[in-house]
C-alpha positions in Angstrom: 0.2 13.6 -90.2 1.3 14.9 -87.0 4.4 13.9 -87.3 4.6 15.5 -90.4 3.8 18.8 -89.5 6.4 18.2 -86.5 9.8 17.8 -88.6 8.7 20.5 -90.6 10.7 23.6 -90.7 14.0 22.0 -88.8 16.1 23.8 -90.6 17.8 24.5 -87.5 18.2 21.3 -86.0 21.3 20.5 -88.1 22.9 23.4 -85.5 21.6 22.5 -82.4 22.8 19.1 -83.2 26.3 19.9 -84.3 26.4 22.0 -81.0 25.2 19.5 -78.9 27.6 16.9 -79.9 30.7 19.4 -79.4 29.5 20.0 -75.5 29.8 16.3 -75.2 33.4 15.8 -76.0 33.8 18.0 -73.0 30.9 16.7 -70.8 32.6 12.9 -71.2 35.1 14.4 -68.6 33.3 16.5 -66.3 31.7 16.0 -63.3 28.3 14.9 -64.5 24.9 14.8 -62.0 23.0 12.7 -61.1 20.9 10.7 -64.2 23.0 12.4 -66.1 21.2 10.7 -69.6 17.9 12.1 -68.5 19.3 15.4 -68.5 20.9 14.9 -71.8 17.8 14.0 -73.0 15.8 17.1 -71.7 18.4 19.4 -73.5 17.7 17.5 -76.6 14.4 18.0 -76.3 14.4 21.6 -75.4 16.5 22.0 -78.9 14.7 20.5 -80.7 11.5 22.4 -79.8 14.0 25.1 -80.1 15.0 24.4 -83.6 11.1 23.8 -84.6 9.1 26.8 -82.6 11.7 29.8 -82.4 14.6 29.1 -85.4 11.7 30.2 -88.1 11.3 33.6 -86.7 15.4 33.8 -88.1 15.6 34.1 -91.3 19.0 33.1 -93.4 20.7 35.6 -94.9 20.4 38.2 -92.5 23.4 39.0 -90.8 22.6 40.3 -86.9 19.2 38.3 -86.8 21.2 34.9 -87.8 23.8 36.5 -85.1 20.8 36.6 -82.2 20.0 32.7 -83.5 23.6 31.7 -82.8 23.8 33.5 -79.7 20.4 31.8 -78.9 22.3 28.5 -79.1 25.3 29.5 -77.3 23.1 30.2 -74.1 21.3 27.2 -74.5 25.0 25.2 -74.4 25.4 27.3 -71.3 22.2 26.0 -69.6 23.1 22.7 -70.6 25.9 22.5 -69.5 25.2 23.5 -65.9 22.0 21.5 -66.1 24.2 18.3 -67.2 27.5 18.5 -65.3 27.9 19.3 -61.8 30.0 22.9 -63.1 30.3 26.4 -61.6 29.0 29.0 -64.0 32.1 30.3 -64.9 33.2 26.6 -66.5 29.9 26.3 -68.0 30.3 29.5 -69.7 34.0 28.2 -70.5 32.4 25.0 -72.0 29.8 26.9 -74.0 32.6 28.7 -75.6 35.3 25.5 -76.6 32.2 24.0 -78.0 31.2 26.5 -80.0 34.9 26.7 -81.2 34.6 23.0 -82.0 31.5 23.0 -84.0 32.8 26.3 -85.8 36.3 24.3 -86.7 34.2 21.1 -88.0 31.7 23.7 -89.6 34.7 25.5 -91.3 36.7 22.2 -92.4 33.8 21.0 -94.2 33.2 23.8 -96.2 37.1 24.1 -97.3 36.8 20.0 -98.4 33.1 20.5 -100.1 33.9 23.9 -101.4 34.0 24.5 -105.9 33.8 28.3 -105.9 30.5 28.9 -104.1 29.1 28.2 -100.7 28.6 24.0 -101.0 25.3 22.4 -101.0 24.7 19.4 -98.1 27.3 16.5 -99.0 25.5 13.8 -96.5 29.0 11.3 -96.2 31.5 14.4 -96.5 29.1 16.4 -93.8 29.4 13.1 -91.6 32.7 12.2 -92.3 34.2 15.7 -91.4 32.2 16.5 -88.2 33.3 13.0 -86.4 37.0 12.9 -87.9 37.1 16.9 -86.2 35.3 15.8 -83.0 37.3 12.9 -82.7 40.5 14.7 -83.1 39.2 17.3 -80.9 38.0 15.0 -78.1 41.7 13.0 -78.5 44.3 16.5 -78.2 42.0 19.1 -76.5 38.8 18.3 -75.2 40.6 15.4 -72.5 43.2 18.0 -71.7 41.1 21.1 -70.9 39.5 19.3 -67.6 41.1 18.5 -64.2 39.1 16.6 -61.8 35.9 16.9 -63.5 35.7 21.0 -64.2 37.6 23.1 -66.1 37.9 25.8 -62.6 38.5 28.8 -64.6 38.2 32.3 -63.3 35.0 35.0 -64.2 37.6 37.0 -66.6 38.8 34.2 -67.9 35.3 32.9 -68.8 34.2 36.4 -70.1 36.9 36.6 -72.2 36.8 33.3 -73.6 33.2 34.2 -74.5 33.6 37.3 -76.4 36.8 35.8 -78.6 34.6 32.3 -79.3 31.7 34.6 -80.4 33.4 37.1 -82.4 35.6 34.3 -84.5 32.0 32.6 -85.2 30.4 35.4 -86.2 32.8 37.4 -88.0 35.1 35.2 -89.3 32.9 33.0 -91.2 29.2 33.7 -90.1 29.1 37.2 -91.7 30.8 35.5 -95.5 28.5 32.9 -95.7 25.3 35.0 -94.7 25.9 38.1 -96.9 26.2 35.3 -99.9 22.9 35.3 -101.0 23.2 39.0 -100.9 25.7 38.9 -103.5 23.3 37.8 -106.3 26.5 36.2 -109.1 29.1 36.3 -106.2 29.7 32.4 -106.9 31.2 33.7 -110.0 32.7 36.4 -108.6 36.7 35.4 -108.0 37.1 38.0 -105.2 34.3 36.7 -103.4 36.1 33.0 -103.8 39.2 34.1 -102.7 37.0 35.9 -99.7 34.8 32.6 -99.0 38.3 30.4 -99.2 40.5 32.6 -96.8 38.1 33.2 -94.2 37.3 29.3 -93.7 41.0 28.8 -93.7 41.4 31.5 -91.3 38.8 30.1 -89.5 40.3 27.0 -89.4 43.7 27.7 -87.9 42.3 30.4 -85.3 40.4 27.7 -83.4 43.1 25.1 -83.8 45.1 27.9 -82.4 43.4 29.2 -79.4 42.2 25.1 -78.4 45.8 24.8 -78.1 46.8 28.2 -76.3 43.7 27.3 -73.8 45.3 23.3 -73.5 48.6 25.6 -72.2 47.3 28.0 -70.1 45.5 25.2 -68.4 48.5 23.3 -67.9 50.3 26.4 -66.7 47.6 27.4 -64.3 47.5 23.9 -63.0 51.4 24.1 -62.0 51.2 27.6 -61.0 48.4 26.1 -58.6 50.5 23.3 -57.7 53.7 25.5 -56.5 51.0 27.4 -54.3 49.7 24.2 -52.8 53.2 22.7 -52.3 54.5 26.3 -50.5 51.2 26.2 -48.1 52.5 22.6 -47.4 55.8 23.9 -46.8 54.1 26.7 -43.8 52.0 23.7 -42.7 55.1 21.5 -41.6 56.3 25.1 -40.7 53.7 25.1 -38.1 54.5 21.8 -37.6 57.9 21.8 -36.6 56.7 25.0 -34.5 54.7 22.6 -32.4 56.8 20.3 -32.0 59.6 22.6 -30.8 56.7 23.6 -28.2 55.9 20.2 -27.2 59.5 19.3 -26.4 60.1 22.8 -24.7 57.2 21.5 -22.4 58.7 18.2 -21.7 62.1 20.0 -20.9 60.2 22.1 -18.4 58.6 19.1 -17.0 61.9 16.7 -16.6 63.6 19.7 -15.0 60.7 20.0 -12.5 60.9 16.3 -12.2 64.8 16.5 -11.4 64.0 19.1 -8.4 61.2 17.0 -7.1 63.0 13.3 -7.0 66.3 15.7 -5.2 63.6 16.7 -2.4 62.5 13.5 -2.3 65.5 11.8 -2.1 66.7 14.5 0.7 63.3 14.0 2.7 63.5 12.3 5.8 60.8 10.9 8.0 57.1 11.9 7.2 56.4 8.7 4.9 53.0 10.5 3.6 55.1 13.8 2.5 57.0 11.0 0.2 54.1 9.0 -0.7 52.6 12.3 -2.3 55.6 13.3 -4.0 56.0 9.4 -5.7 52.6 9.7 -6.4 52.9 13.1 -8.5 56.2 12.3 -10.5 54.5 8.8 -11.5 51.8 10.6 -12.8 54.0 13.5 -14.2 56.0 10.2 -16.2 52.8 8.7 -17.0 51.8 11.2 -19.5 55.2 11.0 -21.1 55.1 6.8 -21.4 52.1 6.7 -23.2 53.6 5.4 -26.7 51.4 4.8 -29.5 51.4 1.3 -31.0 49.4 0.6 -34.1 51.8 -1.5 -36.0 52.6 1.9 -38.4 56.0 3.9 -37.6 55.0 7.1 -39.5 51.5 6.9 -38.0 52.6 5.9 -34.7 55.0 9.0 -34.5 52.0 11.1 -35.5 49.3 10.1 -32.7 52.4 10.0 -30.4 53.1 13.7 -30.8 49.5 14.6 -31.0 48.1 12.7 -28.3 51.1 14.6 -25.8 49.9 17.7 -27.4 46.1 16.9 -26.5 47.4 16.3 -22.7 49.2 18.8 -22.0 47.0 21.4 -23.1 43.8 19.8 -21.3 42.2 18.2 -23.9 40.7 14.2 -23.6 42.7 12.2 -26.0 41.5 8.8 -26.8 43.2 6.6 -29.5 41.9 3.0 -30.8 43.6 2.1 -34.5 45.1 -0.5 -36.3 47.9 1.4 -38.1 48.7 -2.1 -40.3 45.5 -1.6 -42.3 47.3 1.7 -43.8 50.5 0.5 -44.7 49.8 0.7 -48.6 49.3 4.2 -48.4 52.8 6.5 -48.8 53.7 7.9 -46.0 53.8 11.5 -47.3 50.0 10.9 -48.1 49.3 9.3 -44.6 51.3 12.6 -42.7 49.3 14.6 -45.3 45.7 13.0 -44.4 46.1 12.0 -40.5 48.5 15.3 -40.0 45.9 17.8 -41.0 42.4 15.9 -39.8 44.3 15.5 -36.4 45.4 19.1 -36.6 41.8 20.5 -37.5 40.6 18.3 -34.7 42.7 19.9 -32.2 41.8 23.6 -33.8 38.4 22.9 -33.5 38.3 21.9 -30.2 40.4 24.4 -28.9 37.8 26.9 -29.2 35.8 25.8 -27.3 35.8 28.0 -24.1 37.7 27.5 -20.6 35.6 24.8 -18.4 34.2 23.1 -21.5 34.6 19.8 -22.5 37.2 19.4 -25.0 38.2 16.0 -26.6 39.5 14.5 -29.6 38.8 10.9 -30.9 40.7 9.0 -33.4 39.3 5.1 -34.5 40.8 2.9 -37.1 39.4 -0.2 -38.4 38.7 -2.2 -41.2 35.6 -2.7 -42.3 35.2 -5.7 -44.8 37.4 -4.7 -47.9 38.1 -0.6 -46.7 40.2 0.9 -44.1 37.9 3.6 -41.9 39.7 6.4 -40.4 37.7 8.6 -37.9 38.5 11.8 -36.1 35.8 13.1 -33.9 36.1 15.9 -31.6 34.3 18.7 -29.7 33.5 22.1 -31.4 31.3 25.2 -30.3 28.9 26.7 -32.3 27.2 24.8 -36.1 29.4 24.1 -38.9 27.8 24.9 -42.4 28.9 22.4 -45.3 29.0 23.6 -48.7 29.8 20.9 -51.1 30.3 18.7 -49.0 32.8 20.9 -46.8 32.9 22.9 -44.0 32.3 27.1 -44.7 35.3 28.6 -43.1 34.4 31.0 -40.6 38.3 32.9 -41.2 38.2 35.7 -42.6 40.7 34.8 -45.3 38.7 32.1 -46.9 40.9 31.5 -50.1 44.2 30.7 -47.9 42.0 28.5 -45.2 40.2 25.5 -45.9 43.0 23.8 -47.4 43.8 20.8 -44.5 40.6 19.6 -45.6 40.7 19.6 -49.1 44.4 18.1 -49.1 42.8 15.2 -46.7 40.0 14.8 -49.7 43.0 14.9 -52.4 44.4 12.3 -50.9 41.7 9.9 -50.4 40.5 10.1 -54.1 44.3 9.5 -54.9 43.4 6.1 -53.4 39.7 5.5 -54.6 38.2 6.6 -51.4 36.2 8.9 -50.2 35.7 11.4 -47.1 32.4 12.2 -44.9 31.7 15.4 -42.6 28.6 15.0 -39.9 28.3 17.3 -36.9 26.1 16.6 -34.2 25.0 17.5 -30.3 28.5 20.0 -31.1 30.6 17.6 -32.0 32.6 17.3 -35.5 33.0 13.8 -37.2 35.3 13.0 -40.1 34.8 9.9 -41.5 37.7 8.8 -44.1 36.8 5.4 -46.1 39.5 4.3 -48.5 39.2 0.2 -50.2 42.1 -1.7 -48.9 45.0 -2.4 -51.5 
């Protein structure tokens, strides 16, 4: 009996359903959270009660109060969304809307193949058919093409906008045909009405094919746009780059010519054995930080901690190197500059501001560790760091143009499987790179 009186008045559960199973084409490649299945199931639950508690206060076949329904759903998607996938709330708003475009084209095709001059009654195997041959299709040309790296990272406009066009083809297109019909009294008989009925669901049909496959381009021209911006702040990184190593060689200039002066006095020194003793003593250890050459079994990585381990030295800082470069050869060497390039740059940044008389190091290890290759870079920094996904806040003022050594570092280790890890402690900064051997 209780169960009964449950099902009863579901009328609106066929929706919530329908929606629900469009959101998941698009959840299967998103960034989902953790037990991601419970959550699923909580949304279906909250529909459902949904569906059985608040649908009967809508009544079919009034237009704006069947609108409030369907906007009632759409926010629901929204909240599930979030609640499901780990998404900003711009791409949960985006995901709201392609799914309600979805359900809308599946909603639409089945009433065009079940459709003999009225409005058709339920069809169980053409309803079933129609709504997984469309999601299917859907989940096959749009819905794996829409995502990149688990979120959709669409702007607020884009979001709002997005919005407003997915609501106003659902509700105008086809919504406001099919809810003035009972309205109509004969209108199944009525030709005009036929015609209506027929166009609009055609209409309807090709308008979300269409804008699915205007928002697959945009996407895909975003993305590139976004790549030409990452590969030109590349291009100012090895700028900088090559600007300090033009520095670093105009220091060793300096040095050699000061070396040159001192080995001439030397030479031209007579007598006073401890005058020469000292001056031996000072141009061995003048060479010494020059004949310190890395050797880790990795060219492209042993040119790297070469030039930044000089850096380190002759700018005061403790440089201290331990790593077995030959556990790194399977990654390309524009990846390992990328990764090593920019944590051993940010480790130098960081430690550089800390103020004059403070302790100022930089620490690189590399091991292996059973079946993954660790990469660590430690070094002094002043002050706290706050994370934010897993990242550090930047404390620049221009936050959209800084940030990015980091996130190229993180690029690169999921390009190989792995992962990176940010601690701080007692002032110091640890990055932790772990990435399974090849």
């Amino acid at each position: 009996m209780f169960f009964s009186q449950l099902f009863t008045g579901l009328g609106g559960l066929s929706y919530c359903l329908e929606m629900l199973g469009a959101g998941m084409l698009f959840f299967f490649f998103l960034n989902k959270r953790k037990r991601f299945w419970l959550r699923l199931a909580g949304c279906l639950v909250a529909l459902f009660c949904c569906a059985r508690w608040v649908y009967p206060f809508f009544p079919e076949g009034q237009l704006w109060i069947s609108s409030v329904w369907y906007g009632l759903v759409y926010l629901l998607m929204i909240v599930a969304g979030w609640f499901c996938c780990d998404l900003s709330f711009e791409d949960a708003v985006y995901c709201a809307s392609c799914s309600y475009l979805v359900q809308h084209l599946a909603s639409s095709s089945y009433i065009l193949l079940a459709f003999k001059g009225s409005i058709p009654t339920w069809s169980g195997p053409l309803y079933y058919g129609t709504f997984v041959f469309v999601y299917l299709f859907v989940l096959v040309t749009f819905a794996r093409l829409l995502p990149e790296d688990g979120k959709f990272d669409v702007s607020r406009i884009t979001a709002i906008v997005t919005a407003i066009l997915a609501l106003a083809i659902t509700l105008i297109l086809s919504t406001y045909v099919k809810t003035t019909a009972p309205l109509l009294g004969d209108a199944a008989a009525n030709h005009e009405y036929t015609k209506l009925l027929r166009g609009s669901q055609i209409y309807a049909v090709a308008i979300c094919l269409v804008f699915l496959l205007l928002q697959v381009i945009q996407r895909r021209e975003l993305r590139a746009q976004k790549k030409m911006e990452q590969n030109l702040r590349i291009w100012e990184q090895r700028k900088l780059q090559y600007e300090l190593s033009k520095e670093n060689i105009d220091l060793i200039n300096r040095k050699v010519h000061d070396l040159k002066h001192q080995i001439a006095a030397l030479a031209q020194s007579e007598g006073d054995g401890e005058r020469k003793k000292n001056f031996v003593s000072e141009v061995q250890d003048m060479i010494e930080v020059y004949d310190r050459d890395a050797d880790t079994g990795n060219e492209a990585l042993d040119t790297l901690l070469m030039e930044k381990g000089l850096y380190c030295r002759l700018h005061g800082i403790e440089w201290t190197c331990v790593a077995d470069g030959t556990i790194l050869q399977f990654i390309d060497v524009v990846d390992l500059y990328t990764m090593m390039g920019n944590a051993l740059d940010n480790a130098i940044e960081g430690t550089e501001k800390c103020g004059e008389g403070c302790w100022k190091t930089v620490s690189v290890r590399i091991w292996k560790k059973e079946l993954f290759s660790v990469v660590q870079v430690e070094n002094t920094y002043p002050g706290e760091v706050h994370l934010e996904n897993g990242l550090p806040i930047t404390s620049k003022a221009d936050a959209s143009n800084h940030g990015f050594g980091l996130r190229s570092i993180q690029n690169v280790a999921k390009k190989y499987d792995g992962t990176i890890d940010i601690k701080t402690e007692e002032q110091r900064f640890i990055l932790t790179i772990l990435i399974p051997v090849s």
